[in-house]
N, C-alpha and C positions, 0 to 999 in steps of 0.2 A: 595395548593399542587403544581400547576404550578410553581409556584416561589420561593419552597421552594429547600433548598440544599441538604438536606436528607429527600424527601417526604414519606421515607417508614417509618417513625417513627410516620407520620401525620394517624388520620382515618378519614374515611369517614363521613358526614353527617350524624345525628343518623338514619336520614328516611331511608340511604343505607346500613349503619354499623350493623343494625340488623334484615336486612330482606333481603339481598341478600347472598348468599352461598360462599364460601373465593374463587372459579374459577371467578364468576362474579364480586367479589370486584377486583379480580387481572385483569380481564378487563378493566372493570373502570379505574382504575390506569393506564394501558398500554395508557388509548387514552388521561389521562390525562400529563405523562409524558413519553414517550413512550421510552426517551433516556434510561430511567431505567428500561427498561421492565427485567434485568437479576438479579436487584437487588430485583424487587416484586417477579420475578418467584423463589428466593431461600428460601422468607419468607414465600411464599404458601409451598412451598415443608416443611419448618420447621414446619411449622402448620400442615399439612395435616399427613408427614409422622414421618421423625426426620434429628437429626442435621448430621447423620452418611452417607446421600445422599449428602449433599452439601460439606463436609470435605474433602480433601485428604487425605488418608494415608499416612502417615511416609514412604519413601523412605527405605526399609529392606532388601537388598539381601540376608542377611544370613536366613532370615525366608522364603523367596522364593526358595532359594536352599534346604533346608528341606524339601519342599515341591514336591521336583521333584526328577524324577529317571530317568534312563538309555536312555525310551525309549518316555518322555516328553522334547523337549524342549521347553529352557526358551530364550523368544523375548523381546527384546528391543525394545521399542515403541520410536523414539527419536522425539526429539521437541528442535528445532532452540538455540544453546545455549549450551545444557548438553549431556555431552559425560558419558556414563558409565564403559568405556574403565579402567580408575584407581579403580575404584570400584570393579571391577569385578579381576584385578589383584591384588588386596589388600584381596580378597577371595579367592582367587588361593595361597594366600602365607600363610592364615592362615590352610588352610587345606592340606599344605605343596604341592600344588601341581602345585608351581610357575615354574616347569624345565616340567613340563607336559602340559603348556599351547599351543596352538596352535590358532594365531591369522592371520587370511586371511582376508585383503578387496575385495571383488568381485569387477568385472567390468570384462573388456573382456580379454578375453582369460585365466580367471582365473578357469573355471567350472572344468577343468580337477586337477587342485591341490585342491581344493574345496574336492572332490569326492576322493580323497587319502588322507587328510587327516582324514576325515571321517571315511573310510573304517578302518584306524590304528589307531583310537581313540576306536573304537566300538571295536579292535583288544585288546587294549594294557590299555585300560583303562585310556584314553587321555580326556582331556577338549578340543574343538574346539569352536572356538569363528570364524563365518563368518562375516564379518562387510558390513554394508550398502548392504542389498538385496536388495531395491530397484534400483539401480545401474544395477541390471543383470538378467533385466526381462526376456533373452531366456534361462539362467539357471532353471529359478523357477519351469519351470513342472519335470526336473531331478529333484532336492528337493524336490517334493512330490513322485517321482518315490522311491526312497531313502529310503523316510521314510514311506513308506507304505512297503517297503521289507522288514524293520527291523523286526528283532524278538527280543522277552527280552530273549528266552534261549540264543541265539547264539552274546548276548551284554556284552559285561563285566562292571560288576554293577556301576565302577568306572566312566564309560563314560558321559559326559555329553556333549549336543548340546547348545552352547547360538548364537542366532540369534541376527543382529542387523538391523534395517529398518525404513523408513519414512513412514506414514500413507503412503498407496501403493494399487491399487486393481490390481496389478499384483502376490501380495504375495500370494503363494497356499492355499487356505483355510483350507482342512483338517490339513497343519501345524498348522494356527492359529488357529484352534478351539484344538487340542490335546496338543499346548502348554501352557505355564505359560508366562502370560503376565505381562509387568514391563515398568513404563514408569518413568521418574526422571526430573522433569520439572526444569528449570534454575529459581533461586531465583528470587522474581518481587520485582523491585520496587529498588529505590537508595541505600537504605540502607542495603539491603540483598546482592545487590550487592558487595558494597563497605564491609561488612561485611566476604561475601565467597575470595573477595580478597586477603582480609590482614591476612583469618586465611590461606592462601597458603605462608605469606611469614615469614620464618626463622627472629629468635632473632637477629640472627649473621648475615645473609644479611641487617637487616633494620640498623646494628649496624657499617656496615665493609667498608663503604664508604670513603674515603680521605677527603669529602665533605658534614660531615653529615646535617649539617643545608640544603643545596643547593638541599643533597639527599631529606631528607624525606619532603621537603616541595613539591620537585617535584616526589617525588614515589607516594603521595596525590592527588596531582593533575592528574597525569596520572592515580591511579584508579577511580578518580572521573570520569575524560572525557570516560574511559575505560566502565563506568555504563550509565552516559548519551546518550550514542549511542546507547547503548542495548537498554535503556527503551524507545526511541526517538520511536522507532520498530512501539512500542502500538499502537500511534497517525495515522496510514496510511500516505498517501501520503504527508500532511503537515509535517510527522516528518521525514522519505525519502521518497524518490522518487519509490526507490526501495529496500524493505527488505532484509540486508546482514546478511550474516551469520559470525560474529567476534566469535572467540574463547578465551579463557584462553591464547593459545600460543600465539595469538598476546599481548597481555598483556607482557608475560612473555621473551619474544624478546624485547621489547622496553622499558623495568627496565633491561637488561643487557646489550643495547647501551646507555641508560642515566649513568649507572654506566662505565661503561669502558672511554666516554666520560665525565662525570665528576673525574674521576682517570687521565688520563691520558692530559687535559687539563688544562692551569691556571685559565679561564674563561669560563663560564659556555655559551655555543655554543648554543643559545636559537633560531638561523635561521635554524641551521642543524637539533637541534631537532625536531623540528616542521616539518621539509622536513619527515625527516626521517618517523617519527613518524605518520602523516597525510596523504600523500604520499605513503609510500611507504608499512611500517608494516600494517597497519591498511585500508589505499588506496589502496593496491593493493586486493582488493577485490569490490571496490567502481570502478562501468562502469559508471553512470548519470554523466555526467559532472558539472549538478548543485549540483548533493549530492556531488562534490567533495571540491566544495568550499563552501556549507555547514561546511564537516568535516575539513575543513584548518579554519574556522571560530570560531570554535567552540576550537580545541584546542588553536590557536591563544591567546584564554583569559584566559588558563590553563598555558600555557609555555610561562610566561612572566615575567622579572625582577620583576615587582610587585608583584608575585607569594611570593617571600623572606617576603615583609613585613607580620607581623601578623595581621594587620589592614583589609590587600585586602581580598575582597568576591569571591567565583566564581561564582555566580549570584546576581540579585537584590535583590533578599531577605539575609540578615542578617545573617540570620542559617549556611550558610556554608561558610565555608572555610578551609584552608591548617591549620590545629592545627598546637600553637607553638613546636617549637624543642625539643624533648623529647621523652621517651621510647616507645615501641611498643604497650606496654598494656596502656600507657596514649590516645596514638592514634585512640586505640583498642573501649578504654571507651568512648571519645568524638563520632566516631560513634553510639554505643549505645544510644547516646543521641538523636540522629536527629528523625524527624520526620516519622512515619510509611510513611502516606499520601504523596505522592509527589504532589506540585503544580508544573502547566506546568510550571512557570517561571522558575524552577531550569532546563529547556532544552531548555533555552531559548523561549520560545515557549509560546502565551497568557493564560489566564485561559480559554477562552472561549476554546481552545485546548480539556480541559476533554470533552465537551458536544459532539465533533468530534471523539473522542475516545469512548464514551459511544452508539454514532451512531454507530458507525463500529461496536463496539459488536453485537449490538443490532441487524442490520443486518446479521452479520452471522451468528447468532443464528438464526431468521428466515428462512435463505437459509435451513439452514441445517432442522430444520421442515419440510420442504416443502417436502427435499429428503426422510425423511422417511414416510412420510404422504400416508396413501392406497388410491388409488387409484378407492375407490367403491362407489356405488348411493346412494346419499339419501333416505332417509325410509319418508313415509309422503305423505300423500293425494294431496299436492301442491308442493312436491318436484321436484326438474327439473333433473335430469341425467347429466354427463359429457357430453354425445355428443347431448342433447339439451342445453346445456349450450353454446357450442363451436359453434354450429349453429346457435343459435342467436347471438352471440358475432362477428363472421365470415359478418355475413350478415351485420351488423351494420356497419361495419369498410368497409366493400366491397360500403358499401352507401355515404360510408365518404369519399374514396379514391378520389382523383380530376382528371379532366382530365388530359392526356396527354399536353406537354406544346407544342406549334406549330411553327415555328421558323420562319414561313412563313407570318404569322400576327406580325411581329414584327415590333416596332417603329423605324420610320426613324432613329433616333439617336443613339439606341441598338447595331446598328453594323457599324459603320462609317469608312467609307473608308478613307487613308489616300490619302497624295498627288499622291506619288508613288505607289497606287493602289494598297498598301496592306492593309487587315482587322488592323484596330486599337487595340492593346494590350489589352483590356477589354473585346473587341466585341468578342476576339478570348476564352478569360478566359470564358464570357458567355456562348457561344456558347459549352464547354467542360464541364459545369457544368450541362446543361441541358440537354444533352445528358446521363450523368450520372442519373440525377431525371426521365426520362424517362425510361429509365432502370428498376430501384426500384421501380416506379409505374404498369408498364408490369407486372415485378414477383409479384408486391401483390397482381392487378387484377387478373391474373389467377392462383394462388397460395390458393388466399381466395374462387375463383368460383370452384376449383377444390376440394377442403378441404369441401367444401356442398354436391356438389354431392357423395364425398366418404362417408361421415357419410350416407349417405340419400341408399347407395349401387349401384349407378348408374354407380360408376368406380372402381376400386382399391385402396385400401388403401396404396399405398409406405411409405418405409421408413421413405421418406424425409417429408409425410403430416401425419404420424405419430408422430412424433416429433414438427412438428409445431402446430398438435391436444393438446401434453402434455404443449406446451409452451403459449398456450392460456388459458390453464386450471391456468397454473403457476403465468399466467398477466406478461410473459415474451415476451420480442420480438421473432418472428418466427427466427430459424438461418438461415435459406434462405434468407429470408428481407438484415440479417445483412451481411450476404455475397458479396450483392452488395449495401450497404449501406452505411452511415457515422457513423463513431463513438460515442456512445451515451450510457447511465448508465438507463435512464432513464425504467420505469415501462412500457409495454403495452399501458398502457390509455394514460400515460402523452406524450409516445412517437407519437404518435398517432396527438393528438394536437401542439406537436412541430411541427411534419412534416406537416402541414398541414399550419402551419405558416411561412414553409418556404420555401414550393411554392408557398403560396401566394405573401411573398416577389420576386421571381424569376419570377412570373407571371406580377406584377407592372413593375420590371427593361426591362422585354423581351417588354411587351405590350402600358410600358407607358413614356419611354427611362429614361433613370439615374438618379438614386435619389440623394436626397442632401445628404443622410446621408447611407452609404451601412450595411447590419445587417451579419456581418464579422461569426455568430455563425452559417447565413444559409448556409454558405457553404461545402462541398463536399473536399474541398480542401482552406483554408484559402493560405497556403502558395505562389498557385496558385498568389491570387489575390495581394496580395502585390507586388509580381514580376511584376506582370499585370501595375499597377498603376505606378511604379516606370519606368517600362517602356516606359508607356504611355508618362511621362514627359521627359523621357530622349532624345525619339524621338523627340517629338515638340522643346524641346530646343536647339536637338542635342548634349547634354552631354554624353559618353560614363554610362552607368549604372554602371559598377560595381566601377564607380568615387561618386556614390551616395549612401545616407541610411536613412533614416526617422528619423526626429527628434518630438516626440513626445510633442502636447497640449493639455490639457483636459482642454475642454472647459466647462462654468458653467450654462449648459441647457441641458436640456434632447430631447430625439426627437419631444415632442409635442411642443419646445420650439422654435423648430430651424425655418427660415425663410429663410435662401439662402445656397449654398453650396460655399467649398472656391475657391478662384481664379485658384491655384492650391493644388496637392495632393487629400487628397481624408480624409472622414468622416466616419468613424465605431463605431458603436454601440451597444449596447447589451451581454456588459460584466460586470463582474462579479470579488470583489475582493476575495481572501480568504487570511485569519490572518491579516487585515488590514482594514481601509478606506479611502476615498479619503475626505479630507477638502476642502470642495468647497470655505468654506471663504475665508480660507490663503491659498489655492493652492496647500497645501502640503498631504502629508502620513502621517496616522494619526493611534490610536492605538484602534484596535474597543472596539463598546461598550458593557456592559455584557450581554448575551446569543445572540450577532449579529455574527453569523459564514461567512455572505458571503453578499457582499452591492453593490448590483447596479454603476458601473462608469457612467459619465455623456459622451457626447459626446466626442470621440476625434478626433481631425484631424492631420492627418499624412503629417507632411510638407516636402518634398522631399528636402534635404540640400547635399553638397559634404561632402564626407567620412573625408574630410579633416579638417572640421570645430572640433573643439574644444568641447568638451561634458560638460553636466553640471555636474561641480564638487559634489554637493550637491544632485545626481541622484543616486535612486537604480535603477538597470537595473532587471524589475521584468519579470520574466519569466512568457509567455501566454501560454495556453496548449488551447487544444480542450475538454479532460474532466478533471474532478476532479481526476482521478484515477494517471492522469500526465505521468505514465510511460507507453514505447512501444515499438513497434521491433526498430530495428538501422536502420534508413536508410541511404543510398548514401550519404548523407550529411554528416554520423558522429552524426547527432543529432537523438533524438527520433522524431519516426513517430507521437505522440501527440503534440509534440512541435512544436510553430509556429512561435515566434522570440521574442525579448527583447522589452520592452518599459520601457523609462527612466522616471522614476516618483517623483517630485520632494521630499526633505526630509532634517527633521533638522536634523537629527540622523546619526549614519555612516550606509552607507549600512549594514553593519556586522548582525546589530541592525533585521534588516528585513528578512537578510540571514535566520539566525537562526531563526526566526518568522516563516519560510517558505512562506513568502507570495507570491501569485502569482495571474497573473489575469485568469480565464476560459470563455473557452464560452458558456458553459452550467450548469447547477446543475443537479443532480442528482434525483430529484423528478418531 
């Protein structure tokens, strides 16, 4: 079952298959493969109840509108992707009541036309359509002021309210519970994609081009790249950085620059397009810098001269490509043909990509358990309660907690004075890191001794040790902790033992002066220390710094291996690749192997070189984060506050190759 590709078709050993209850076999299964815990919990449910709980309904607005009267309105539930907007005027015109529609986006300063058109819809027997209420959270309690006044006598029957909103807990509840809810999920997967495409585009558009070979082999190409971003979404962080919201109309803007610039050009302008098209239609929603040459990467291999021949693929697999020249329904049918299934290689992206995609699921489905999960005691002779739970888990962690770090017992070498009798560039990075872990240790000492004595009623229960009560029930970090903490995914327990390993690390560098190899993950501030070191050398040599930049070695030993530090620069360890490995043989980037999502680097040492030196051509410059999530606020810099700078790693492949891999290095994992 571990190693199987679809283990929900496998059963159980007969000694478990017919002696344990189908909740306990779906157990079983979860700890056997836990990536799939969504794909066992639909067969229990199919076993237990029927196939009519795991199904969606058929998208019907006309049987929803049947459904509703004057004084019900109907909410659109929206989800990343699908607009209900044309649907909803396509029901407006069959019910003749396209010159009666009334459509408003809230946002500010809209409440007051909001509130009039309303009042002359309930008047005059008007459709109002308000769009996106999450948008206008201080409107929302007048919209239930509203609609708790109405009455159905003083309604004219014809009136109808449609709402439109993002899941939201600002949206008024009695709306949502008195109205008709509708939600219209955007098509998954490539082929639904590329499918809802091409039934948007007219006979006479696919047919009216000057250029039709050049058209329809690049109107192809642009919905395929049009669908691979969408579905790229699924994968989290490896597939962006940060989840964007593309529309239809960028699609539909960038088939009427491809056709005006292939009419009115002799040669088909494959540098403009790609600007345009990557850049700008479809870029100008894309802030990650790295998602941006991601998407320049990715259409790159769509809007290319070789796009024309019939031979070229748009990925490594075979299945696809730009069908030869010919009618729309020939076009129509070859989609038809493709694969339900998408493998990540059609987004460029590993196979091991689905097991990172099935995690993610798998996790948010869990989160969300958790939010609904009550909140009451065990029943049971040996049951423990919530807050003896919390009080022994409090005490534990208060025993774990380490000392205070002391700056005053530090090793002669820890803080080295220069010539000129200033602190040395590392001593000072030290000295700023430990004051930060001293910090986070104060708040969890008296955070966890204060959280005892409130369960126990010796103080007050505040807000803030109520919530860190619910977050130890959850095995989530307190948000106090993370307040004055470091960035980190990890679980309660697992954090717990991180931190603990990484004042031990700070305790060795303060106590026992500089290590050969520094563990770059314990810090507070990574970005810090790079500055720090490059520093360091810049002084002793007297080279102006921002004349320097690190030129990256990954050396082929691990820390139990190493024996000396180098002459100069400086050695970090304790990272981590994801969508890739490193070849320690041949030195290079390599392409991992099956079910390895994330593989240990070996040591590297950061050799401090002038800016001026020459890079290696055969280098992907792979982007380091602090966690796997990758994306963060903006800082001062321009870059995200997880990001921590580039290492060039060598490779036979073009960069592009890895672009599109998403690979990257982290300094921590998630578990």
């Amino acid at each position: 079952m571990i190693a199987s590709e679809d283990p929900s078709k496998l059963s159980l050993p007969s000694k478990y298959e017919d002696t344990l209850t189908e909740f306990q076999k779906l157990m079983v299964r979860k700890i056997l493969k836990e990536e799939n815990v969504l794909l066992f919990v639909k067969e229990f449910i199919l076993k237990e109840l029927s196939d009519e709980y795991i199904e969606s309904p058929a998208f019907d607005l006309p049987d929803a509108f049947s459904d509703s009267t004057s004084s019900s309105p109907l909410i659109f539930i929206l989800s990343p992707g699908a607009d209900p907007i044309p649907n909803l005027q396509n029901l407006a015109k069959l019910h003749g009541m396209e010159d009666k529609l009334r459509i408003l986006s809230l946002g500010q300063g809209q409440g007051g036309i909001a509130q009039k058109f309303i009042e002359n819809g309930q008047a005059n027997g008007e459709w109002v359509c308000l769009q996106n209420c999450h948008l206008s959270s201080s409107w929302m309690p007048e919209l239930e002021r509203i609609q708790e006044a109405q009455t159905e006598e003083a309604t004219n029957p014809e009136y109808r309210l449609w709402l439109t909103s993002m899941p939201t807990s600002v949206f008024p509840v009695p709306v949502l519970q008195s109205g008709i809810k509708l939600t219209n999920e955007p098509p998954k997967g490539l082929k639904a994609n590329l499918k809802r495409t091409f039934t948007e585009i007219t006979n006479d558009q696919y047919e009216g081009c000057s250029k039709p070979k050049e058209y329809k082999k690049l109107i192809f190409a642009l919905a395929y790249f049009h669908a691979v971003i969408l579905e790229r979404r699924k994968f989290g962080a490896i597939g962006w950085n940060i989840s964007y919201e593309w529309m239809n109309s960028d699609f539909f803007i960038s088939e009427a620059q491809l056709r005006m610039f292939l009419d009115q050009q002799p040669e088909v302008p494959y540098t403009a397009l790609n600007y345009l098209v990557s850049e700008i239609n479809y870029g100008g929603r894309v802030t990650d810098d790295k998602d941006v040459e991601l998407i320049k990467s990715l259409l790159k291999r769509y809007f290319t001269p070789d796009i024309l021949r019939d031979e070229y693929k748009l990925s490594l697999l075979d299945t696809y490509y730009a069908p030869k020249e010919g009618s729309l329904e020939q076009a129509t049918d070859y989609i038809n043909t493709l694969p339900l299934e998408d493998d990540p290689e059609i987004f460029g992206l590993h196979p091991n990509a689905n097991i990172t995609f099935k995690k993610k699921t798998a996790k948010e489905f869990y989160d969300m358990l958790i939010t609904i999960q009550p909140r009451v005691s065990a029943k049971g002779a040996h049951a423990m309660t919530p807050e003896e739970i919390v009080s022994a888990e409090a005490a534990r962690i208060l025993n774990l907690v380490p000392e205070i770090l002391d700056t005053k017992r530090a090793h002669e070498n820890s803080f080295i004075i220069t010539e000129n009798g200033a602190l040395e560039s590392l001593g000072v990075f030290l000295g700023q890191e430990i004051e930060r872990f001293n910090i986070l240790l104060k708040v969890m000492k008296k955070s966890l001794s204060n959280l005892g004595e409130a369960i126990k009623g010796t103080m007050v229960m505040s807000m803030e040790l109520e919530l860190m009560f619910r977050n130890i029930i959850d095995k989530k970090v307190p948000v106090m902790w993370e307040e004055v903490g470091y960035p980190s995914l990890k679980p309660l327990g697992s954090w717990i033992i991180d931190h603990i390993d990484r004042i031990e690390f700070m305790s060795s560098w303060l106590y026992e002066g500089p290590p050969k190899t520094y563990s770059l993950p314990s810090f507070f501030f990574p970005q810090g220390f790079m500055t720090a070191s490059l520093q360091t050398y810049s002084r002793k040599n007297k080279i102006a710094i921002d004349t320097l930049k690190f030129k990256t070695h990954l050396r082929d030993e691990f820390i139990k291996d190493l024996k000396e530090s180098p002459e100069y620069g400086v050695n970090i360890h304790g990272l981590y690749l994801q969508g890739a490995r490193w070849n320690m043989n041949e030195g290079k980037l390599a392409d991992n192997k099956k079910g390895e999502l994330f593989v240990e680097v070996p040591i590297i040492w950061l050799e401090p070189i002038l800016e001026t030196t020459k890079d290696d051509e055969r280098a992907y410059q792979c982007p380091l984060y602090k966690t796997s999530l990758r994306k963060g606020e903006l800082s001062t810099t321009g870059h995200s506050t997880n990001f921590i700078m580039y290492l060039a790693l060598h490779t036979e492949q073009k960069p592009e190759f890895w672009i599109n891999r998403g690979v990257a290095l982290l300094c921590q994992l998630d578990d």
